[in-house]
C-alpha positions in Angstrom: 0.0 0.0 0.0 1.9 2.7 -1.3 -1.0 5.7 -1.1 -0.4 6.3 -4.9 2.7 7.7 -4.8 5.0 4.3 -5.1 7.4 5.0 -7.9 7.4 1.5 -10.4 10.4 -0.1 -11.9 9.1 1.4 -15.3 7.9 4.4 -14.3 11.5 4.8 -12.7 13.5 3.6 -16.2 11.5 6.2 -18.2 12.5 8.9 -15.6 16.3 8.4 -16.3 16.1 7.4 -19.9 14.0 10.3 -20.7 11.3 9.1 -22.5 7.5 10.2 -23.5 6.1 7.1 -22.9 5.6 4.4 -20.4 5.2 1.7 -22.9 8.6 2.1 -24.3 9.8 0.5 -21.1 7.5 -2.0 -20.2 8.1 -5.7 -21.3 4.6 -6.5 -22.6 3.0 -3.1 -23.4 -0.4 -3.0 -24.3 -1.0 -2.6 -27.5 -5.0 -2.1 -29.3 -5.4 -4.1 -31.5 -2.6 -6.2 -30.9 -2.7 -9.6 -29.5 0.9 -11.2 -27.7 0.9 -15.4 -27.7 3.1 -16.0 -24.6 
């Protein structure tokens, strides 16, 4: 129970990298439209 302000692995990678977007550091990002086969 973080209260809403626990800082994520990803949210923490886009920080330092500088990027836009979450999804450019996430694993599996969700994608519309797309379906992944794990």
């Amino acid at each position: 129970p973080s209260a809403g302000a626990g800082l994520g692995v990803e949210r923490f990678v886009k920080y330092v990298c500088g990027l836009k977007h979450i999804g450019e550091v996430q694993p599996f990002p969700r994608i519309p439209g797309q379906v992944i086969d794990l």
